[in-house]
N, C-alpha and C positions, 0 to 999 in steps of 0.2 A: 193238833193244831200247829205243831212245830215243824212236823216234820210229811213230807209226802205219803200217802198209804199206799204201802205195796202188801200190806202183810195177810188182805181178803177181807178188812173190818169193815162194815156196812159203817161210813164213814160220812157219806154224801146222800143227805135227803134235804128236797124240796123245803123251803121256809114256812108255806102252809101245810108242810106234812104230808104231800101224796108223794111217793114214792114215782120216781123216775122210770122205774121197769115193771112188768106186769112179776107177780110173786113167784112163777116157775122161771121166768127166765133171771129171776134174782139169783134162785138155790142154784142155778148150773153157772152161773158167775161167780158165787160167793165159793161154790167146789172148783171150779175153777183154777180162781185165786187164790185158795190155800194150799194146793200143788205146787200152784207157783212161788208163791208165800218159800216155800219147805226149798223148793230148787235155789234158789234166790238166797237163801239162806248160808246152804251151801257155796255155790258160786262166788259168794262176799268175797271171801279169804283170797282168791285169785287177783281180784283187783285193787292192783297197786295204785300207791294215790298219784305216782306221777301219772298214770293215765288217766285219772280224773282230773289232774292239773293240767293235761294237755288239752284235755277237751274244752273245761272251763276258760283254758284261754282262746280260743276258739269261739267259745258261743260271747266273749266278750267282745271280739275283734265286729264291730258294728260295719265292717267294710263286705264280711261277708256273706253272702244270701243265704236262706235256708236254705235250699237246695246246696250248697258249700260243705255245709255245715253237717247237711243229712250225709250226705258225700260221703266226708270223714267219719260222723257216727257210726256208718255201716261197715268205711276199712277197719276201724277198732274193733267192732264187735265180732267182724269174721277174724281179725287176731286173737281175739280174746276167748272165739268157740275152735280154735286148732287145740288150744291146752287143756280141752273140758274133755271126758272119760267117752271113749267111741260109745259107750251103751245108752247113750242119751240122745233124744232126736237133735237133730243140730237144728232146729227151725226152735225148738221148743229151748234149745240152749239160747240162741239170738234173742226170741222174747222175752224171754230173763234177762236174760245180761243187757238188753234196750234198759228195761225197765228199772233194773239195778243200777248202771250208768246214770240214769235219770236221777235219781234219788240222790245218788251221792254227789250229782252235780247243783243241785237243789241244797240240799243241806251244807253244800261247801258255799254258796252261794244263792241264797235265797232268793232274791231280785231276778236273778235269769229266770224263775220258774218259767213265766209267759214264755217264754223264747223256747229252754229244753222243752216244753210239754209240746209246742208245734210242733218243735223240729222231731220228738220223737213218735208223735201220731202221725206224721208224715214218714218215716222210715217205715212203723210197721204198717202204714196203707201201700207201700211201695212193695216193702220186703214180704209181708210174713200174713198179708190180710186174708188168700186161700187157706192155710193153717189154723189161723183164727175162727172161721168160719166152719171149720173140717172138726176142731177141739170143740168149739161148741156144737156141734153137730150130733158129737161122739157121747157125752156127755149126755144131752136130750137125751138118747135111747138108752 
């Protein structure tokens, strides 16, 4: 309740109890997420808090549009996937590191959520939504 879930916890069900997704495409989300959960884990240690400070100032500045904002999330996060280990997909690094950014943008400042959560569902529809769809795809079979 504190904090954003990135970690693949079935976190988010409906108030009357029916479940959002049909139950196979829960299991290949919830495998999914715990991959990512583990990369995300890893990746933490990389991100230094002035660039969570940079961002956060940013998603404050109310002068700029999401698109501005998505702008900048995306030069970050290709900075932040040059220092990650070549053996790792760099799309699969970017979705991590979105979603990692997001969290500790969130928990530095919780009130932005609304704002980082557009601005980061709009990066990865722009960036990484083929991928998305290719991982779960992969995963199904």
């Amino acid at each position: 309740d504190d904090e954003l879930q990135t970690d693949g916890n079935q976190s988010g069900r409906f108030r009357n109890g029916e479940l959002g997704l049909a139950p196979t495409n829960e299991e290949v989300i919830r495998i999914i997420a715990a991959q990512l959960a583990e990369i995300g884990d890893q990746l933490d240690r990389e991100i230094q808090g002035r660039v969570v400070n940079d961002l956060v100032q940013h998603f404050l500045n109310e002068n700029l549009s999401i698109e501005e904002i998505t702008l900048h999330m995306s030069r970050v996060v290709r900075e932040l996937t040059q220092a990650i280990p070549s053996d790792m997909e760099q799309e699969r690094a970017m979705l991590v590191l979105a979603m990692l950014l997001t969290k500790k943008i969130v928990n530095t400042v919780p009130s932005l959520l609304y704002r980082v959560f557009n601005t980061t569902v709009n990066y990865m529809n722009q960036q990484l939504h083929n991928y998305v769809v290719e991982m779960v795809s992969a995963v199904k079979q």
